[in-house]
N, C-alpha and C positions, 0 to 999 in steps of 0.2 A: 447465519451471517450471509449479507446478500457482498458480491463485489458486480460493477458495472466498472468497462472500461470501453467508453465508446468509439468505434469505428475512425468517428469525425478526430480525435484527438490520438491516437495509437494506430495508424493506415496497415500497418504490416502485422498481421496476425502471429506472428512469432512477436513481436513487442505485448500486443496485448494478451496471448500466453503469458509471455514471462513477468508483467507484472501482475497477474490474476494468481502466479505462485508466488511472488515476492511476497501480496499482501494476505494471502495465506498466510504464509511465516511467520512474518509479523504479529498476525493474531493467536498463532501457536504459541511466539516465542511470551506473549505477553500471555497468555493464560497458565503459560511454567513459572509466571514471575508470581511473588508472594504476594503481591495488588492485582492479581490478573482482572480484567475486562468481566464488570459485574455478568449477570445471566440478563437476557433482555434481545431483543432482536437489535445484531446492529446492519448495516449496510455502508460498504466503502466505495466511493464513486471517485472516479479520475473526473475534475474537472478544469483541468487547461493540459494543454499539450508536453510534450517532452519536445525539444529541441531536435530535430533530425540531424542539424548543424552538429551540435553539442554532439550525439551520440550515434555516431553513422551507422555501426551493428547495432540489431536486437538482443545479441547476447553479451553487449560488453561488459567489462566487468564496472567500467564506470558508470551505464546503466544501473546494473543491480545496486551497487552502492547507495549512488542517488537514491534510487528508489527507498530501498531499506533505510537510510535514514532522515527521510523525509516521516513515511511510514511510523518507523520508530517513535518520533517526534510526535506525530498525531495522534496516534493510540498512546500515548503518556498523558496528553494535553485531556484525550476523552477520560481516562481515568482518573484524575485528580479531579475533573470537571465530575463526575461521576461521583464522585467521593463526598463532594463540596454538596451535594444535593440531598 
């Protein structure tokens, strides 16, 4: 599993930590699920920003949330797509 989270989109290296272990997670929590994320190379890439506005700390908990179930959301969507193939 590759993750990128570019510089241009996450400015503070403590955001783009913590979503490089959110989407971790995410692919752990989905490979303990009974449809876990087939075997294959995947790669998770951020591609539009997080709101600075929206989430002034790196480590809010509103952050992570966001995160994880966005995440959540998209590795269900790969795996049913996955399925379907």
């Amino acid at each position: 599993m590759g993750v990128v989270v570019p510089k241009r989109f996450a400015r503070r290296s403590v955001t783009r930590t913590l979503l490089k272990r959110q989407i971790r997670a995410a692919v752990a929590r989905q490979d303990a699920a009974e449809t876990g994320l087939p075997a294959g190379l995947w790669v998770v890439r951020l591609r539009s920003p997080f709101a600075v506005k929206d989430f002034p700390s790196a480590a809010s908990d509103a952050l992570r949330q966001a995160a994880r179930g966005e995440l959540d959301t998209l590795l269900a969507d790969a795996v049913r797509r996955s399925m379907r193939a």
